[in-house]
C-alpha positions in Angstrom: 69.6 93.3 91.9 72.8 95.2 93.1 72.6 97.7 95.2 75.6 99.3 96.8 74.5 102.8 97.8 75.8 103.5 101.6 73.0 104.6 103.6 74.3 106.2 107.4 72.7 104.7 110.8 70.3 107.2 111.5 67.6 107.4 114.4 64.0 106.3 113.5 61.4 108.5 113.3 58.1 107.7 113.9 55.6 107.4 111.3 53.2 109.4 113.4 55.2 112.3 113.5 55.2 112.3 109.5 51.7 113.3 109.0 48.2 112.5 107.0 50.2 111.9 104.0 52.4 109.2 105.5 49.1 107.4 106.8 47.5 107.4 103.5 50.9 106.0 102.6 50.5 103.6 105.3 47.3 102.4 104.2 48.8 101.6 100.6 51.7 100.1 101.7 50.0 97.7 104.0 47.6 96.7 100.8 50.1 96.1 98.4 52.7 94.3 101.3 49.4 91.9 102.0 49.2 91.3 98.3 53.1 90.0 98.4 52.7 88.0 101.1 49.5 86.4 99.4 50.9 85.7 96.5 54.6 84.4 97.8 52.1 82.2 100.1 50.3 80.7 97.1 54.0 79.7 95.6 53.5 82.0 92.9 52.1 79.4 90.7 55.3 77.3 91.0 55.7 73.6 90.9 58.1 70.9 91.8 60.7 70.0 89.3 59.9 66.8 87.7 63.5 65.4 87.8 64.9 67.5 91.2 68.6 68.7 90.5 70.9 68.6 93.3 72.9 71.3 92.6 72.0 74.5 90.8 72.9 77.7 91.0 70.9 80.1 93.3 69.2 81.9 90.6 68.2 78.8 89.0 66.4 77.7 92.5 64.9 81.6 92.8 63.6 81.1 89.2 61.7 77.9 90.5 60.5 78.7 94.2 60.3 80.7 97.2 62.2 81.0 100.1 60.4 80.6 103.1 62.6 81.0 105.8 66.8 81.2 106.1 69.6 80.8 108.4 73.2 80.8 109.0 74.8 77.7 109.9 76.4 78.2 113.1 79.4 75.5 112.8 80.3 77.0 108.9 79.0 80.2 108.7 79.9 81.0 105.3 76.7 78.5 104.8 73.0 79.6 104.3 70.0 77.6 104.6 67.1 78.0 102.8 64.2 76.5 103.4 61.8 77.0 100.3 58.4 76.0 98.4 60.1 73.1 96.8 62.4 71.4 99.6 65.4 72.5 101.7 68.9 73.7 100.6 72.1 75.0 101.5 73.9 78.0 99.7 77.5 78.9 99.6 79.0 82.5 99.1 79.5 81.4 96.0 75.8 81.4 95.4 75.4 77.3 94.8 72.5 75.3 95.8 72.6 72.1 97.2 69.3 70.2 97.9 69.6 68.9 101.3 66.0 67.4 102.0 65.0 64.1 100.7 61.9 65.3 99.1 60.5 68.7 97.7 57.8 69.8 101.0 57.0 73.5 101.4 58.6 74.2 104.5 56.9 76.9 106.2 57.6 78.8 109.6 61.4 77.6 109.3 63.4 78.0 112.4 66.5 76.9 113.7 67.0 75.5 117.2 68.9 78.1 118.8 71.2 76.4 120.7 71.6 72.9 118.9 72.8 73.7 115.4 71.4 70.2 114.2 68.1 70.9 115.1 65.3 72.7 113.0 61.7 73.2 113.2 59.0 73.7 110.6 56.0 73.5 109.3 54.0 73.8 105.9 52.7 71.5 103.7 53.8 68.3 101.7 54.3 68.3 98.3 51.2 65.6 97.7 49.0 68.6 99.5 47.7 69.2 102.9 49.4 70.4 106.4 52.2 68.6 107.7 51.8 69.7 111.3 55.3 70.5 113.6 58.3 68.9 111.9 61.7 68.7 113.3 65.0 67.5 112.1 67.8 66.2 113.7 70.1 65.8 111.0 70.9 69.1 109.6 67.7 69.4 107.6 68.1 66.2 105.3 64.7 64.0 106.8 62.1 65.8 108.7 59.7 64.2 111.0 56.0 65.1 112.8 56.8 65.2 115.9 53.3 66.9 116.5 50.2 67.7 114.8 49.7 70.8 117.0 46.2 72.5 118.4 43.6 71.9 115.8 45.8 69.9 113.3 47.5 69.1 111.1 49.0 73.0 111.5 50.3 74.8 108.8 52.3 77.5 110.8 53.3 80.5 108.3 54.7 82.3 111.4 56.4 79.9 113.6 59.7 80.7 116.3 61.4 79.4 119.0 62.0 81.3 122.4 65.8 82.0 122.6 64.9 82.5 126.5 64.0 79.0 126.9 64.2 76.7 123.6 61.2 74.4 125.3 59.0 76.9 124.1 57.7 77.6 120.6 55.0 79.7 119.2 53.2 79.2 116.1 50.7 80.8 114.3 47.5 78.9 112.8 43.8 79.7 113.7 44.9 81.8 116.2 48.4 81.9 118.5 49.5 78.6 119.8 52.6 77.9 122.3 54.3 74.8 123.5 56.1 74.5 126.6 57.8 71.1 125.6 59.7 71.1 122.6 56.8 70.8 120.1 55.7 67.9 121.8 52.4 69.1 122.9 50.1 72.7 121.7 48.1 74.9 123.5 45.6 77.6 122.0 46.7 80.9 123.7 44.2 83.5 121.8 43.7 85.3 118.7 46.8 86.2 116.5 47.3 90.2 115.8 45.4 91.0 112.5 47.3 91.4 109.5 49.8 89.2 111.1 52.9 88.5 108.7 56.0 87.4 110.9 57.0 86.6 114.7 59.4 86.9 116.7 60.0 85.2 120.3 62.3 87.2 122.7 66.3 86.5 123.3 65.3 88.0 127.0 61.6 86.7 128.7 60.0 84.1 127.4 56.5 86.1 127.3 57.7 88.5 125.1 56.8 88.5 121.7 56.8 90.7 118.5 54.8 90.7 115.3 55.1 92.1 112.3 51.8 93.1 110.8 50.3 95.5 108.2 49.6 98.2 110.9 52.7 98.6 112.5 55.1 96.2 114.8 52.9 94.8 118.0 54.9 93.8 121.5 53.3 91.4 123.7 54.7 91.4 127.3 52.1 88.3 128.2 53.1 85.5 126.0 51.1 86.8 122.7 47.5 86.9 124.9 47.4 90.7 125.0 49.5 93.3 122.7 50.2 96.6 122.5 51.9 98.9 119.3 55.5 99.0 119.3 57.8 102.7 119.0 57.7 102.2 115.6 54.4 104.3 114.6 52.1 102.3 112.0 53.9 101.8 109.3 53.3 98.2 107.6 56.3 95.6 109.0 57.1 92.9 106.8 59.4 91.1 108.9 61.1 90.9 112.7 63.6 89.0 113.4 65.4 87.9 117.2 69.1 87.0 117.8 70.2 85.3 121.3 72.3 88.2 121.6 69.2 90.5 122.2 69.2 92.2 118.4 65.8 92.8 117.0 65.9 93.2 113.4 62.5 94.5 111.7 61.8 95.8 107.7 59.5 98.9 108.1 58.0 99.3 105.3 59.5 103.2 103.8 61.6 103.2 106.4 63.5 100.1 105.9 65.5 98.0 107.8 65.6 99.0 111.7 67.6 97.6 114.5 67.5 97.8 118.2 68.8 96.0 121.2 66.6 94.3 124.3 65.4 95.7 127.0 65.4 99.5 125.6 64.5 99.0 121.5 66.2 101.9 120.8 65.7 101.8 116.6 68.5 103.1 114.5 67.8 102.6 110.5 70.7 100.4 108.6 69.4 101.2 105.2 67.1 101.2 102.5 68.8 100.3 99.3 66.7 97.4 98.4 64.9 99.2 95.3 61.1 98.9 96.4 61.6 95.3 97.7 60.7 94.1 100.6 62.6 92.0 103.3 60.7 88.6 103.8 63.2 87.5 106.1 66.6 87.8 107.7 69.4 85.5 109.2 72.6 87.1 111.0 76.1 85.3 110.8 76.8 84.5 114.3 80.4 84.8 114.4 79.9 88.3 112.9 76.6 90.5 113.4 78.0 92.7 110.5 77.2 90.3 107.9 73.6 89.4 107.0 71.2 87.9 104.6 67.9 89.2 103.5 65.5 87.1 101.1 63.8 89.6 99.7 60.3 90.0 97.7 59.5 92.6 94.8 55.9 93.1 94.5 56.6 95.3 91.3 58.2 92.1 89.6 57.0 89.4 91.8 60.3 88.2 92.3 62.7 86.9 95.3 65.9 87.6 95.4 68.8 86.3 98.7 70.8 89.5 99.5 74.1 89.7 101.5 75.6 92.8 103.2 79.2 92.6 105.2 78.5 96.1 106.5 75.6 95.7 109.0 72.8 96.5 106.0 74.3 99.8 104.7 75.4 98.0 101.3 73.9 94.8 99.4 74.4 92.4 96.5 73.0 89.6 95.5 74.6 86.1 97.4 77.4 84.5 95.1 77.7 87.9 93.1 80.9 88.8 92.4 
């Protein structure tokens, strides 16, 4: 999927100012936007290889899997990592794979440590079946560890981040909103998780603010995720939000597209919209330049993933290792 039309940056406007036939819209979106997350949550029927290459190219590992979660590496930024249904990887710009994990776990709730580039943090489940709890790795993704089995566990946390106001603290999502004020040591039950909950984001400013995405709208808590209130977005469904330490919010509205604003004032501007009725699942931004991101991507007409690139701060994107 190539898409290179140039869409302007252009204020937001509110779904509520767009009528009764932008709600029923709304109410469609959200239904079929809960049916992609279902099914990209149940691996889409997909297995684990039975002889795991090493090496593949990108649209030999989509073909296979899901992504789950991706990043930038901050020490070679023209490296993405992708943490997936079937094990974690790292992708050049020349759209190659390269298996990084010593086995083939479903690594959910991927998140980088934002401050020690060796450091990640997941969850999901093992590849023999059940939860894995909080995992962490200190090598750059290659072994993970349980360093936790959180509140209720073993967790499985589908919506997992860490605060980039203080990196002690991490909030996951599983039976409800849990936080831990020690690393992922230790996991405390904070209250009910927003309904139709689908992503999470922890602030770059105060470590009690929040965001969720969910199928009503984007929520901001103010209180550390125990109380929320509806974001400036109006209620369209928000398949994603994503957090930079340099106070960017990033956030896929669904027919809208994807919206930027800064911290404190969330001032949304739209980048663009040329991502041909998919959906952005999640987003990482190259730290040495905020122009340049990736989007994994979901199409529930196709029920197919696809990891976009755009040098031009989301006005223009093509497939990663296209040339």
């Amino acid at each position: 999927m190539t898409t290179r039309a140039a869409n302007k940056t252009r204020a937001v406007v509110p779904s509520a100012r767009l009528g009764k036939r932008n709600k029923r819209g709304s109410i469609w979106g959200a239904a079929v936007l809960f049916s992609a997350v279902v099914i990209t949550g149940a691996a889409l029927g997909f297995g684990s290889w039975s002889q795991t290459p090493s090496r593949m190219p990108l649209s030999t590992l989509l073909s296979s899997t899901h992504v789950h979660g991706i990043a930038v590496d901050p020490k070679e930024p023209q490296r993405l990592y992708l943490a997936t249904h079937t094990g974690f990887f790292a992708v050049g710009r020349d759209g190659v794979a390269t298996r990084l994990s010593d086995n083939q776990n479903d690594y959910m709730g991927f998140t980088p440590h934002p401050a020690d580039p060796t450091v990640f943090f997941a969850s999901g489940h093992p590849s023999t079946g059940g939860n894995l709890g909080f995992m962490t790795s200190t090598d750059g993704g290659k072994s993970w560890q349980q360093l936790a089995k959180g509140a209720s566990g073993p967790v499985d946390f589908h919506q997992m981040d860490v605060s980039k106001a203080d990196p002690a603290v991490i909030y996951g999502v599983y039976s409800g909103l849990q936080v831990s004020r020690d690393g992922g040591r230790s996991w405390t039950m904070t209250g009910p998780a927003p309904a139709g909950i689908i992503d999470l984001a922890a602030s770059a400013k105060d470590v009690n603010t929040l965001y969720a995405a969910t199928q009503t709208g984007l929520l901001v808590s103010h209180a550390g995720g125990k109380s929320w209130q509806p974001s400036n977005l109006g209620e369209q469904p928000v398949s994603m939000v994503k957090t930079t330490s340099a106070g960017d919010v990033y956030a896929f509205v669904v027919g809208t597209g994807l919206v930027h604003a800064t911290e404190p004032s969330l001032s949304w501007n739209t980048l663009g919209n040329s991502f041909r009725g998919a959906y952005v699942l999640h987003l990482a931004v190259d730290p040495s330049s905020k122009d340049r991101l990736y989007a994994a991507t979901f199409d529930p007409a196709t029920h197919r993933g696809d990891v976009l690139a755009t040098a031009d701060a989301g006005r223009t994107w093509s497939p990663l290792g296209a040339r």
